[in-house]
C-alpha positions as CSV (number, residue, x, y, z in Angstrom):
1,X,-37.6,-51.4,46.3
2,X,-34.5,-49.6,45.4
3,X,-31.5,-49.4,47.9
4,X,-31.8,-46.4,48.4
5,X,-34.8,-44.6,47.5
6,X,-35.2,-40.4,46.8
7,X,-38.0,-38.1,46.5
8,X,-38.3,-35.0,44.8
9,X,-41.6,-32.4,45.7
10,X,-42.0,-29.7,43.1
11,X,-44.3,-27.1,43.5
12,X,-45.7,-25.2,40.9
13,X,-47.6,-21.8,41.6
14,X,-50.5,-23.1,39.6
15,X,-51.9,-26.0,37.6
16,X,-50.8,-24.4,33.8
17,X,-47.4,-24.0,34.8
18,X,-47.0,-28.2,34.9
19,X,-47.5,-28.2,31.5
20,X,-45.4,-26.3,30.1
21,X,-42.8,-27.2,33.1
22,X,-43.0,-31.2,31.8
23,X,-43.2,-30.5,28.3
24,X,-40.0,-28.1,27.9
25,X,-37.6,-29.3,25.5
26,X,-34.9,-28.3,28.3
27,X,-36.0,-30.5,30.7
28,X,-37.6,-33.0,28.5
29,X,-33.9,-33.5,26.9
30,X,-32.5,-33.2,30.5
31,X,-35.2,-36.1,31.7
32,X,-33.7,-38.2,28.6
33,X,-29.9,-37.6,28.6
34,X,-29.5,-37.8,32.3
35,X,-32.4,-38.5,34.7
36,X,-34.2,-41.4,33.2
37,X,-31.0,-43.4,32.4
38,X,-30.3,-43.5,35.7
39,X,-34.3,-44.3,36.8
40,X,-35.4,-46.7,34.8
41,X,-37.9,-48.0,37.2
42,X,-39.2,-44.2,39.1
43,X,-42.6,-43.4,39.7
44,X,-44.0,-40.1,38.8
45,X,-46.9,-38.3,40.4
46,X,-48.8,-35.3,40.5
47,X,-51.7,-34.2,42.7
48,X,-52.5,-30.8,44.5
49,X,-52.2,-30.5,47.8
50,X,-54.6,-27.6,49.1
C-alpha cells in the first residue's frame, strides 16, 4: 500500500458522458504526460451509485 494513498470520486450526470470523458484526447494526453507517470501502480473504478 502506498505511503500515502488518494482518492478521487468523479461524477458524471449520466452513463454516456464516461465515455467520451475517458476517451478525450485532452485528458487521455493529460493521463499520459502527467498522471500515470506518477501512478504507475493506481487502481481505477467505475460503478453507479443510485
Amino acid at each position: 500500500m502506498p505511503a500515502n494513498p488518494r482518492a478521487w470520486l468523479i461524477r458524471f450526470t449520466h452513463e454516456a458522458v464516461i465515455d467520451h470523458y475517458r476517451d478525450h484526447p485532452a485528458h487521455v494526453a493529460f493521463a499520459d504526460q502527467h498522471f500515470r507517470p506518477l501512478a504507475p501502480d493506481r487502481l481505477t473504478t467505475d460503478y453507479r451509485l443510485e
